[in-house]
N, C-alpha and C positions, 0 to 999 in steps of 0.2 A: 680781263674778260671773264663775267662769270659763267659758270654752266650753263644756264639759262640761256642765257643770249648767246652760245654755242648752239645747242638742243636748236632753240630758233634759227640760227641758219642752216642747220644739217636735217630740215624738218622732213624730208623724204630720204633720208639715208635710214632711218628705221626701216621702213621698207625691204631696201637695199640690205640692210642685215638678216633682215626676217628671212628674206628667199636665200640669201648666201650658207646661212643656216642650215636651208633645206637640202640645197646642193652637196655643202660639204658633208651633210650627213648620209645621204642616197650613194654619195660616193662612196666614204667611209665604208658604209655595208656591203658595196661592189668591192672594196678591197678587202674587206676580213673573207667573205666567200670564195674570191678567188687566189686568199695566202698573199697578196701584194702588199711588202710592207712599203713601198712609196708611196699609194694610194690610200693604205691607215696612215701612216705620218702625217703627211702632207694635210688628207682633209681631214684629220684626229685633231690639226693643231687648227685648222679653218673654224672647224666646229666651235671650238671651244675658245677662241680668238674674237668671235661672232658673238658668241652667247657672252660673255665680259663684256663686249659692247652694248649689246642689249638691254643688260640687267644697269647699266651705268645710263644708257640713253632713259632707258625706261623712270630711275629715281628721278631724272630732270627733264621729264617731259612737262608741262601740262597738258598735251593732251594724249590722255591716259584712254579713252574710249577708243581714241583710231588706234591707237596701241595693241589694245584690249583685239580688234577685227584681226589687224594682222595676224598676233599671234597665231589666233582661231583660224586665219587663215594659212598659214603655217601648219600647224597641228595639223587641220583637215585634210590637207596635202601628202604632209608624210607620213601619219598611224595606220589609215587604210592599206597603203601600200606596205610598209613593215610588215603589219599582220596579215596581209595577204603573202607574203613570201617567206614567213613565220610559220602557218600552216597550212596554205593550201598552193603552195609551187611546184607542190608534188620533189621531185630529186633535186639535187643542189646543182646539176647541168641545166634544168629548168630555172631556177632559182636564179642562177648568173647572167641566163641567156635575157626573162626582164626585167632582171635588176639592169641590166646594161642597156637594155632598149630606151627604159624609163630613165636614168642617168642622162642618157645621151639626147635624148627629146628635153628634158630642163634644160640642159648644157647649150642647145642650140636656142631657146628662147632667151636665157639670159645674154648670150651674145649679140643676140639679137635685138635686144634692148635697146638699146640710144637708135634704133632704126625710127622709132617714134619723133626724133627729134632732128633726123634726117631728109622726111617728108617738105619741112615748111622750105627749104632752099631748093628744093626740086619744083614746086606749085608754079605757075605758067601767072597768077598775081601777082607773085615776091621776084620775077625775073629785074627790075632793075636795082631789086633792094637786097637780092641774093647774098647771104651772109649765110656761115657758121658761129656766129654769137649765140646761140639757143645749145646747140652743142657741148657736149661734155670732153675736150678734147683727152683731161688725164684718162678718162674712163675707158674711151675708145684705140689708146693707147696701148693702154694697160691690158686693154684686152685681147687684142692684136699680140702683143709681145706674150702672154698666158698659154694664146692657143698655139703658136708657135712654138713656145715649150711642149706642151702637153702633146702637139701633135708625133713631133720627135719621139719623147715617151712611147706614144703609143705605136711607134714604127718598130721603136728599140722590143717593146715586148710583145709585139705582133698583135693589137689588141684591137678589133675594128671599130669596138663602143668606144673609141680614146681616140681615134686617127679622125673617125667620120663626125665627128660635130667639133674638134679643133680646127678640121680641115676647112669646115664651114665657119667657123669664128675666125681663122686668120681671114677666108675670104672678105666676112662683112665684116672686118676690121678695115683691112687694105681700104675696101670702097668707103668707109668711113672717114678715113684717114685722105685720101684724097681728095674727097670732099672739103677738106681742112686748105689744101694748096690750091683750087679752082675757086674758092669760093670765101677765101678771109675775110673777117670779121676785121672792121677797121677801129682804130683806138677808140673809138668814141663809145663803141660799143660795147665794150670790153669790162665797162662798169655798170651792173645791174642793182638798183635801189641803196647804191652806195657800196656793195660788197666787191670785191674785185672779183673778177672771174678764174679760172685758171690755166688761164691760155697765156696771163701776162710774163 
C-alpha cells in the first residue's frame, strides 16, 4: 500500500492531528506554568507525536490547500492565546487560572466530537434503520478510557481544569459507547466503499 492511498483513506485525520496539536500544546503550557512534569511529558511527547504525523501526512497529501486552512486554522487558535498569556495575564496565578479554563473548554469539545455522528441514530427518520455504522467506535473508546485516566490524575493532584472536562469526556464517552450496545451496526454495514471499518 503506498502513502497515497493511505493519506486517501486517513483524509480527515489531518484534521484530527491539526487540533490534537493544539490541545497537546495549551496543555503542555498549563503544565510548564504549573511545574507538572506529567502534564509536560505526556503532552511534550503528544506535541511532537502529532507534529511527525503532520509533516509525514502533509509530503503525501494532495490536497495541500485544505492542509494549507487547517494549519492556519491551528496557528489562529493557539498564537493569540500564547501571547496573550505571554504578556498580558498579568501574574502567573492569573496566567494558570486561563490557561486552565481555555485547556479545559478544548478538552470538552474534542471529547465531544463523535457527538456529530451520534445525532443520525437518534433522528425519529433513521428509527427503523437505527445503526452505529457512521460512528467511530475506536475513537469513542479511546476516549472514554483517556478521560478515565486523566480524570483519576486530576483527583490524584487536586486539579479542577483536569477532573471537570475528563469528568465530562468519560460521561459523553459512556453515552457513546452505549449507543454502540442499543444500537449495532449489522455486518452489512460494517464495510464502507470497500474499506472495512473499525468495529470488525
Amino acid at each position: 500500500m503506498t502513502w497515497e492511498v493511505i493519506v486517501g483513506y486517513l483524509a480527515s485525520v489531518g484534521t484530527v492531528a491539526v487540533w490534537l496539536t493544539c490541545i497537546a500544546t495549551l496543555w503542555l503550557k498549563y503544565g510548564l506554568f504549573k511545574n507538572d512534569d506529567t502534564l509536560i511529558y505526556v503532552n511534550g511527547m503528544g506535541a511532537i507525536l502529532t507534529l511527525i504525523y503532520l509533516v509525514i501526512y502533509y509530503a503525501n497529501t494532495s490536497s495541500k490547500t485544505t492542509m494549507h486552512q487547517q494549519l492556519t486554522f491551528g496557528g489562529m487558535l493557539l498564537f493569540p492565546i500564547l501571547i496573550y498569556l505571554r504578556y498580558y495575564a498579568g501574574d502567573r496565578d492569573d496566567a494558570i487560572f486561563y490557561m486552565g479554563l481555555f485547556c479545559s473548554s478544548v478538552t470538552v469539545l474534542s471529547y465531544g466530537s463523535p457527538l456529530a455522528a451520534m445525532v443520525r441514530p437518534l433522528q425519529p427518520k433513521y428509527y427503523a434503520h437505527r445503526s452505529t455504522h457512521c460512528m467511530p467506535f475506536t475513537l469513542s473508546f479511546g476516549n472514554f478510557i483517556v478521560a478515565l485516566e486523566w480524570l483519576l490524575y486530576g483527583y490524584l493532584v487536586d486539579d479542577l481544569f483536569i477532573q471537570v472536562p475528563n469528568f465530562l469526556g468519560a460521561v459523553l464517552g459512556a453515552v457513546q459507547l452505549s449507543l454502540f450496545v442499543k444500537y449495532p451496526a449489522s455486518s452489512s454495514q460494517l464495510s464502507v466503499d470497500g474499506i472495512k471499518s473499525d468495529r470488525i
